[in-house]
PyMOL CGO cylinders between C-alpha atoms (Angstrom):
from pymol import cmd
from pymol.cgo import CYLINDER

trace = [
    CYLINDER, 137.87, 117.08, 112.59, 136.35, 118.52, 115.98, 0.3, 1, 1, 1, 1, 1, 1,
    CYLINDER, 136.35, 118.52, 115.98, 139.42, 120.68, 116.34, 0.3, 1, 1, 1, 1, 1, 1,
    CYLINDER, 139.42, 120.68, 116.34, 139.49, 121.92, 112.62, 0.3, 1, 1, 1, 1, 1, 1,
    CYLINDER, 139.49, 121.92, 112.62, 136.29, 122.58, 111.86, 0.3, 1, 1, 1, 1, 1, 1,
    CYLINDER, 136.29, 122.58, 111.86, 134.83, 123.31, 115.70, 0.3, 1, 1, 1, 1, 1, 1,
    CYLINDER, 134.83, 123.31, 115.70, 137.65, 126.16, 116.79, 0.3, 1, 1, 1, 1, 1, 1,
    CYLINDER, 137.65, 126.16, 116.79, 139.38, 127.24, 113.73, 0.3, 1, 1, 1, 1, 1, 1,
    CYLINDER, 139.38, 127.24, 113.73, 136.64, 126.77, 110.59, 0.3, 1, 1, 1, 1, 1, 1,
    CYLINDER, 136.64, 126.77, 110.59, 133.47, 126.76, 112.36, 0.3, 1, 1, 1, 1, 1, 1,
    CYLINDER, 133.47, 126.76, 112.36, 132.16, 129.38, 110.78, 0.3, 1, 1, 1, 1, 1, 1,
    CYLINDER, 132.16, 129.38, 110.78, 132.69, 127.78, 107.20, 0.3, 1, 1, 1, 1, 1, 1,
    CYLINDER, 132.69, 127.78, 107.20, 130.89, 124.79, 108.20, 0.3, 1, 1, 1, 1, 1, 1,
    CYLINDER, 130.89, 124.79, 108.20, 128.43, 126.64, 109.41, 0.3, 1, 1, 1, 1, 1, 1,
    CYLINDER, 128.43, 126.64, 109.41, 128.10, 128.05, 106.15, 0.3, 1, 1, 1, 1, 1, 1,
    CYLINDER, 128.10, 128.05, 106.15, 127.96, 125.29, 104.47, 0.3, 1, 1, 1, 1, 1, 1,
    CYLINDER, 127.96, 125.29, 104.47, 125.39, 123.63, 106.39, 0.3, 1, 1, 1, 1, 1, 1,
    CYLINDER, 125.39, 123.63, 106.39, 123.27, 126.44, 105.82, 0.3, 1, 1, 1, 1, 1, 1,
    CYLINDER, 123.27, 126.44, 105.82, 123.46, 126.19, 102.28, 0.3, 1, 1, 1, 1, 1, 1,
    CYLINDER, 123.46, 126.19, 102.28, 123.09, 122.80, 102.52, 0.3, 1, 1, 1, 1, 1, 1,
    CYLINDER, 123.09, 122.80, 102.52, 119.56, 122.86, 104.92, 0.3, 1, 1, 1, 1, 1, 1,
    CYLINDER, 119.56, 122.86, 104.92, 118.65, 126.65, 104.36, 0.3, 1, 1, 1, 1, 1, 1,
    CYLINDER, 118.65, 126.65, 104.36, 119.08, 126.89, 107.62, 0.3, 1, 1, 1, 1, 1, 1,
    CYLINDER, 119.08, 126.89, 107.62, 120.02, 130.02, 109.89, 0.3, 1, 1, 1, 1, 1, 1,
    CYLINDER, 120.02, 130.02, 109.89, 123.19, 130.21, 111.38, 0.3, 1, 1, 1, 1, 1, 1,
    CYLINDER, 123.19, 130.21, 111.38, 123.43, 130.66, 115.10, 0.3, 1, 1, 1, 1, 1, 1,
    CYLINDER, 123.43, 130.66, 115.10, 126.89, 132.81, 116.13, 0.3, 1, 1, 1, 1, 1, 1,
    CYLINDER, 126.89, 132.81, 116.13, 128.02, 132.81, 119.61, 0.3, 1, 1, 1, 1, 1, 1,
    CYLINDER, 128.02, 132.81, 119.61, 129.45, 136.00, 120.62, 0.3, 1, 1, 1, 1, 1, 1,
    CYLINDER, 129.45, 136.00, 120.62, 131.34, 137.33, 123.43, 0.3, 1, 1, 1, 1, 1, 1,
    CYLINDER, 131.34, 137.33, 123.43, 132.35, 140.40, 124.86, 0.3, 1, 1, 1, 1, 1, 1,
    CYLINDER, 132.35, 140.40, 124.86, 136.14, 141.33, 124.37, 0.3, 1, 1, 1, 1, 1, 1,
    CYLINDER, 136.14, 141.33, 124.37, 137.99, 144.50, 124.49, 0.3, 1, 1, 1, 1, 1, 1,
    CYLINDER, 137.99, 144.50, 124.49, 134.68, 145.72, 125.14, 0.3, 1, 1, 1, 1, 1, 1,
    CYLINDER, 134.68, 145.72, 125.14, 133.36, 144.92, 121.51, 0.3, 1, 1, 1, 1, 1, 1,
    CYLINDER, 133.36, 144.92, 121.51, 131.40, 141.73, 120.27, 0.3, 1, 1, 1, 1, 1, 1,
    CYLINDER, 131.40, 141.73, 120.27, 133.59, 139.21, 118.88, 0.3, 1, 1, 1, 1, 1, 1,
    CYLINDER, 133.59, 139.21, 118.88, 132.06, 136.05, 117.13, 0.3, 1, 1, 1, 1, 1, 1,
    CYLINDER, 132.06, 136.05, 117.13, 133.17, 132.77, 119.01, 0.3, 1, 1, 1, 1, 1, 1,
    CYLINDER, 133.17, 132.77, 119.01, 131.49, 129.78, 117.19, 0.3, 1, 1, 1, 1, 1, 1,
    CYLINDER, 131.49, 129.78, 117.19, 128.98, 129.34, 114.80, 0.3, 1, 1, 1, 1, 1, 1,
    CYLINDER, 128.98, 129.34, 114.80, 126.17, 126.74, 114.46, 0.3, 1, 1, 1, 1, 1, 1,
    CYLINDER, 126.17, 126.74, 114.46, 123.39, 125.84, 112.82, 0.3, 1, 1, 1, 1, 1, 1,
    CYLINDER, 123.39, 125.84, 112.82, 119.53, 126.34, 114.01, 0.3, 1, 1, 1, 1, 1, 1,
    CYLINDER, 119.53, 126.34, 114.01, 117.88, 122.85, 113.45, 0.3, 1, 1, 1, 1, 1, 1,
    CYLINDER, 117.88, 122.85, 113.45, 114.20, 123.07, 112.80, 0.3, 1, 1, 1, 1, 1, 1,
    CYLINDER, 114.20, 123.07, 112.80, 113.89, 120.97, 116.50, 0.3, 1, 1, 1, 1, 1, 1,
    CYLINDER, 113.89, 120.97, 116.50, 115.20, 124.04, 117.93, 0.3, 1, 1, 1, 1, 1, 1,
    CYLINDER, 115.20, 124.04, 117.93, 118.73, 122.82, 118.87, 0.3, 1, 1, 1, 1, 1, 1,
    CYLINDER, 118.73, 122.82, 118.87, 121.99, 123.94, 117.24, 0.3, 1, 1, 1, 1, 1, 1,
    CYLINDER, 121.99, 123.94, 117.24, 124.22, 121.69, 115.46, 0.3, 1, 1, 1, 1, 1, 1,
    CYLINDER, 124.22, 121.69, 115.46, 127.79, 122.04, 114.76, 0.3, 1, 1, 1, 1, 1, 1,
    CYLINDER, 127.79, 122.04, 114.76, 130.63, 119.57, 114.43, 0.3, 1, 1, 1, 1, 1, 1,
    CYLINDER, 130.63, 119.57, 114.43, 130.50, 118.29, 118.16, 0.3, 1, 1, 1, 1, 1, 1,
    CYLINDER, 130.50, 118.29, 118.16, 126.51, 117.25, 117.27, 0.3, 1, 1, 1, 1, 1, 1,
    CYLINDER, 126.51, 117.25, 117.27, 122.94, 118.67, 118.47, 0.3, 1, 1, 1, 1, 1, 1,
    CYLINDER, 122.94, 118.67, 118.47, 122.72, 120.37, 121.79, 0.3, 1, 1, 1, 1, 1, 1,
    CYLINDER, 122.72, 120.37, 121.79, 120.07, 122.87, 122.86, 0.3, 1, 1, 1, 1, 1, 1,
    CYLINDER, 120.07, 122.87, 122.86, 120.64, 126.54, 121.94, 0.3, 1, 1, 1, 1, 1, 1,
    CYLINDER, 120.64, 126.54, 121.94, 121.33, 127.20, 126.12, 0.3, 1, 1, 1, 1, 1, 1,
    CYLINDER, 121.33, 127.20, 126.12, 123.46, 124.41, 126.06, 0.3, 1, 1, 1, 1, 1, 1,
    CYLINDER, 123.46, 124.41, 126.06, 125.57, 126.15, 123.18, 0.3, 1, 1, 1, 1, 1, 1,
    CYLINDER, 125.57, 126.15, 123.18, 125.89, 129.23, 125.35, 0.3, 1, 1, 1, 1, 1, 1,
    CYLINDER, 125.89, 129.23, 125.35, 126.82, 127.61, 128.10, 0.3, 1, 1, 1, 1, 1, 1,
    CYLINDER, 126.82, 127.61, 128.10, 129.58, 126.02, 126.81, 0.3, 1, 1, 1, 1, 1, 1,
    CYLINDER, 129.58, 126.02, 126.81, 131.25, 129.15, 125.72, 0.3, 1, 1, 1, 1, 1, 1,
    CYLINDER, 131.25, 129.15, 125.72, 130.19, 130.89, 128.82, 0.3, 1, 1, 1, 1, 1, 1,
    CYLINDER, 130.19, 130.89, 128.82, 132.15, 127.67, 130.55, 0.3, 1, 1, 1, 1, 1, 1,
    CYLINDER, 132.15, 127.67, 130.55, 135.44, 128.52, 128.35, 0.3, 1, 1, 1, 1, 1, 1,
    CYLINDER, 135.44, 128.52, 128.35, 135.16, 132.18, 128.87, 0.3, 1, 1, 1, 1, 1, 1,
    CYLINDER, 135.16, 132.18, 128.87, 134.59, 132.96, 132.49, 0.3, 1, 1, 1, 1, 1, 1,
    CYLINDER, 134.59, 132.96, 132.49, 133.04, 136.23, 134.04, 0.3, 1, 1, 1, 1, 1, 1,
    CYLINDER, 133.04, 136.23, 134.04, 132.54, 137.28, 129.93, 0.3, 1, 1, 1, 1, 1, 1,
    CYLINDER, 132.54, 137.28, 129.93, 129.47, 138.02, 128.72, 0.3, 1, 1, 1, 1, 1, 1,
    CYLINDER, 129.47, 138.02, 128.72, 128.35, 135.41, 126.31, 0.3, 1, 1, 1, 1, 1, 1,
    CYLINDER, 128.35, 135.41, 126.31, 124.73, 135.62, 123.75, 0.3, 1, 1, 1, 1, 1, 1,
    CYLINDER, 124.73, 135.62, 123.75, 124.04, 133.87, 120.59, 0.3, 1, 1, 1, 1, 1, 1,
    CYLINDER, 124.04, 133.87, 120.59, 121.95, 135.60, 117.54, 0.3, 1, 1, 1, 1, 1, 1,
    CYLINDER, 121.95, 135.60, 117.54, 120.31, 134.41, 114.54, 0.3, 1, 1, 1, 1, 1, 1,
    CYLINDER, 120.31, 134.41, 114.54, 121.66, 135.51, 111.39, 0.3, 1, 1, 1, 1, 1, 1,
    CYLINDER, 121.66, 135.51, 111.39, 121.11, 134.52, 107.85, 0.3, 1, 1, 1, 1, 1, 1,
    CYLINDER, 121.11, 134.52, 107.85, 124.49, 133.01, 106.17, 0.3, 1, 1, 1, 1, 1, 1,
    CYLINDER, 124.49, 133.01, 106.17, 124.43, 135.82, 103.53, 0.3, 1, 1, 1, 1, 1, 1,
    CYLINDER, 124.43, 135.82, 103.53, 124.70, 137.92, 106.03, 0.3, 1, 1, 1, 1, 1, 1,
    CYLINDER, 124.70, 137.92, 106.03, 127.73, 136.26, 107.89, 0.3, 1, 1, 1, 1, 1, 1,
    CYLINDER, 127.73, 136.26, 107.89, 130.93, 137.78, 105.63, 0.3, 1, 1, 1, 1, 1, 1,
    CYLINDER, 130.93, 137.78, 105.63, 131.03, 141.46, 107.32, 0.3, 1, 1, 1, 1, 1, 1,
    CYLINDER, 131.03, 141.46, 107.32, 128.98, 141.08, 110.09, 0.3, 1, 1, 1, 1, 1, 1,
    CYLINDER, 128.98, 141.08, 110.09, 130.47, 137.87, 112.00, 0.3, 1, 1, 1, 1, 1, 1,
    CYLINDER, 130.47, 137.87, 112.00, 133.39, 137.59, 109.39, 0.3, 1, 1, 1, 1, 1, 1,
    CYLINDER, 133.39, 137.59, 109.39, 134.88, 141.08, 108.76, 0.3, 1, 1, 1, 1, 1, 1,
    CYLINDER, 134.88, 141.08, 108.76, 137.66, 140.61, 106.79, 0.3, 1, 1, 1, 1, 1, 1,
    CYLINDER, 137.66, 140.61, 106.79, 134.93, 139.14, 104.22, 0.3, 1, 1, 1, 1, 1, 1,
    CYLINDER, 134.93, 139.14, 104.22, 133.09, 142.04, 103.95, 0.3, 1, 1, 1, 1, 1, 1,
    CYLINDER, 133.09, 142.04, 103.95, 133.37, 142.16, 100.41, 0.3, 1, 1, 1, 1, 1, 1,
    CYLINDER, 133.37, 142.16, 100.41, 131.35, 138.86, 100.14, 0.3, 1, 1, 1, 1, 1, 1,
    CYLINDER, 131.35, 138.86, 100.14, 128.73, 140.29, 102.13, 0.3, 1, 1, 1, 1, 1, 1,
    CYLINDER, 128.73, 140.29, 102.13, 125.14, 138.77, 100.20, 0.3, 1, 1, 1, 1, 1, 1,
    CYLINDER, 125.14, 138.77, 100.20, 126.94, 135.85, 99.01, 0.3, 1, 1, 1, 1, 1, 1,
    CYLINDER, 126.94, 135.85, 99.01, 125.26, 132.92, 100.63, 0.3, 1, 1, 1, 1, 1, 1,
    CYLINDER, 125.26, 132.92, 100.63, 128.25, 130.72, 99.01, 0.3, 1, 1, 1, 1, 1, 1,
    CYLINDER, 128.25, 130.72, 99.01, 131.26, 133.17, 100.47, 0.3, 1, 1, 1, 1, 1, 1,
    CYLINDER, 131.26, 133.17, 100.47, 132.10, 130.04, 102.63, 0.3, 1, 1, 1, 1, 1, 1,
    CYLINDER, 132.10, 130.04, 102.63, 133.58, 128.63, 99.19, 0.3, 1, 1, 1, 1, 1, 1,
    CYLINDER, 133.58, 128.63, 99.19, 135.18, 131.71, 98.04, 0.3, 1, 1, 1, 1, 1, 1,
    CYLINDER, 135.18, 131.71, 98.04, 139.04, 132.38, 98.47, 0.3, 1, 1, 1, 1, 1, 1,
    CYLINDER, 139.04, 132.38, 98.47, 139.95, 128.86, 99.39, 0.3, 1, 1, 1, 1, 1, 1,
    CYLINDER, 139.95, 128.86, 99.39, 140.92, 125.89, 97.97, 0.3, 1, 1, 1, 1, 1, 1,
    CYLINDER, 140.92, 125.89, 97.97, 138.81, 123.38, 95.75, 0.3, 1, 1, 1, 1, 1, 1,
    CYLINDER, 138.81, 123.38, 95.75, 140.00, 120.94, 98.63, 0.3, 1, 1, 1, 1, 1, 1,
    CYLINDER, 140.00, 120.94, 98.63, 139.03, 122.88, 101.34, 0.3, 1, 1, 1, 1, 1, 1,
    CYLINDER, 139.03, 122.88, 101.34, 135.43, 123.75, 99.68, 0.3, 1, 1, 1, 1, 1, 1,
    CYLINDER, 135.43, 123.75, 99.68, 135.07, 119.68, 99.17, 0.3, 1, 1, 1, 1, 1, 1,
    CYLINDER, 135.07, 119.68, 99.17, 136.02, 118.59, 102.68, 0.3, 1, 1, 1, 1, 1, 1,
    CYLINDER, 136.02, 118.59, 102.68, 133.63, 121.34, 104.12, 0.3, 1, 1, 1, 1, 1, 1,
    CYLINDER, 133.63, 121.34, 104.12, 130.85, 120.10, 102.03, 0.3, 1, 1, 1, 1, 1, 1,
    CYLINDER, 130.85, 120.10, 102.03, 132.21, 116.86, 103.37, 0.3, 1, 1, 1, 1, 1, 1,
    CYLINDER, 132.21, 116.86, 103.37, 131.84, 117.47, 106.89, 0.3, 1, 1, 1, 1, 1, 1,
    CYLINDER, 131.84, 117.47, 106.89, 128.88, 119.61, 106.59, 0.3, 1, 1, 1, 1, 1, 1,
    CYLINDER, 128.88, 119.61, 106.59, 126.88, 116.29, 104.76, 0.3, 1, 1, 1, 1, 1, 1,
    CYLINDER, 126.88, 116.29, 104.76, 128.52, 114.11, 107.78, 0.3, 1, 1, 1, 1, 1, 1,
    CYLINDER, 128.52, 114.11, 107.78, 127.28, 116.37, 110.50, 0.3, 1, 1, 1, 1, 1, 1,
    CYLINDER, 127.28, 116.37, 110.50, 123.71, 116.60, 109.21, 0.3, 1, 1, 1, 1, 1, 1,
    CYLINDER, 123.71, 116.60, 109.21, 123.27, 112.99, 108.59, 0.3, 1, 1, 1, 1, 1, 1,
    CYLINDER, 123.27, 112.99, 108.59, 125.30, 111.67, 112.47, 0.3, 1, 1, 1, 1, 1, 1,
    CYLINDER, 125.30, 111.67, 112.47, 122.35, 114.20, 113.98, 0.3, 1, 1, 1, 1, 1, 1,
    CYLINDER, 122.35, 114.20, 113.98, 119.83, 113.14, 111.99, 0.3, 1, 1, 1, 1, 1, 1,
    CYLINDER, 119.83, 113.14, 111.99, 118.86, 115.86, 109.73, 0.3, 1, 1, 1, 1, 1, 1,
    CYLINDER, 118.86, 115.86, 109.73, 120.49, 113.80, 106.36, 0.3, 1, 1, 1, 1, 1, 1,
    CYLINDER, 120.49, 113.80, 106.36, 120.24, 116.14, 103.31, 0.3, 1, 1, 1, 1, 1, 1,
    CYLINDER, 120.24, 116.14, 103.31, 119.70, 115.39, 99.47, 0.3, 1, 1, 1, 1, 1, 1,
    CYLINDER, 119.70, 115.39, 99.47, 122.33, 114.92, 97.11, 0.3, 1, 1, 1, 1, 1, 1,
    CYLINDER, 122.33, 114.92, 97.11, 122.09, 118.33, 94.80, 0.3, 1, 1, 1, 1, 1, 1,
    CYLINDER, 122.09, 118.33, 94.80, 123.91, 118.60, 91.52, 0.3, 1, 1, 1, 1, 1, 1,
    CYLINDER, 123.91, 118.60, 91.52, 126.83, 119.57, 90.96, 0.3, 1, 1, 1, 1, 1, 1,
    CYLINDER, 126.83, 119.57, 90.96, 128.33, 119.78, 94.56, 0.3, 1, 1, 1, 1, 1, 1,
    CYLINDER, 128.33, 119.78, 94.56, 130.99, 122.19, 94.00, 0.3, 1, 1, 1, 1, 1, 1,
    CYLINDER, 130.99, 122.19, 94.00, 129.62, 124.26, 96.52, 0.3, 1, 1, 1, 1, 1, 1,
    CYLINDER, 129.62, 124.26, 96.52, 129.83, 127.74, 95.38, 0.3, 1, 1, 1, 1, 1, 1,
    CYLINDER, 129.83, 127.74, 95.38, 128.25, 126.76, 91.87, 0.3, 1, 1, 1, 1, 1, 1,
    CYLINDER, 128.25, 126.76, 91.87, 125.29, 129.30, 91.37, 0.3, 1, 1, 1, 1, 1, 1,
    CYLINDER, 125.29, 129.30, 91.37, 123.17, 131.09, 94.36, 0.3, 1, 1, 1, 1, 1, 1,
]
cmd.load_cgo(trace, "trace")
């Protein structure tokens, strides 16, 4: 699931983990072709870290590991709110821009239950369990 959801659908988990905590999300960006281009997305824990599917690590410690992967490029992270995400970090999603749910749009029931899935797993392994809600489609109201 590291794979999956930490290099190819990080930003969906993300999403849903936001949803989930109300959390902001946390995007790691670097510099390429001499334009910002979103790497990986977290979530800001109210302890201050970031969590994603590898666990909690500090906010530097996030950085650092993309700075690690992508030498001599300029790597930041930024705060955004996961409404925000589709157009901003997610362009091809532009049109889902103010959707807090858009992480559940235009995929598969499947897909939208083994994010939830991994999101709930995530939060509980670092200790930040959250509450059963109704329903649990994600994507079901706003």
């Amino acid at each position: 699931h590291g794979e999956f959801f930490g290099r190819l659908r990080c930003h969906r988990l993300a999403g849903a983990m936001a949803c989930l905590t109300g959390w902001p999300v946390l995007v790691v960006e670097r510099r390429a072709g001499g334009e910002w281009a979103a790497t990986h997305s977290a979530v800001c824990a109210p302890s201050g870290g970031a969590v994603d599917v590898f666990g909690e690590v500090s906010r530097e410690d996030l950085v650092r590991r993309y700075q690690a992967a992508h030498p001599g490029v300029p790597v930041v992270a930024r705060t955004i709110a996961v409404e925000e995400m589709p157009g901003e970090v997610l362009v091809d999603l532009a049109h889902l821009r103010g959707d807090r749910w858009w992480w559940a749009r235009e995929t598969t029931p499947e897909l939208v239950a083994v994010t939830v899935h991994f999101a709930r797993l995530v939060l509980t392994t670092t200790g930040h369990g959250v509450e059963r809600t109704g329903g649990g489609q994600g994507g079901q109201g706003s």
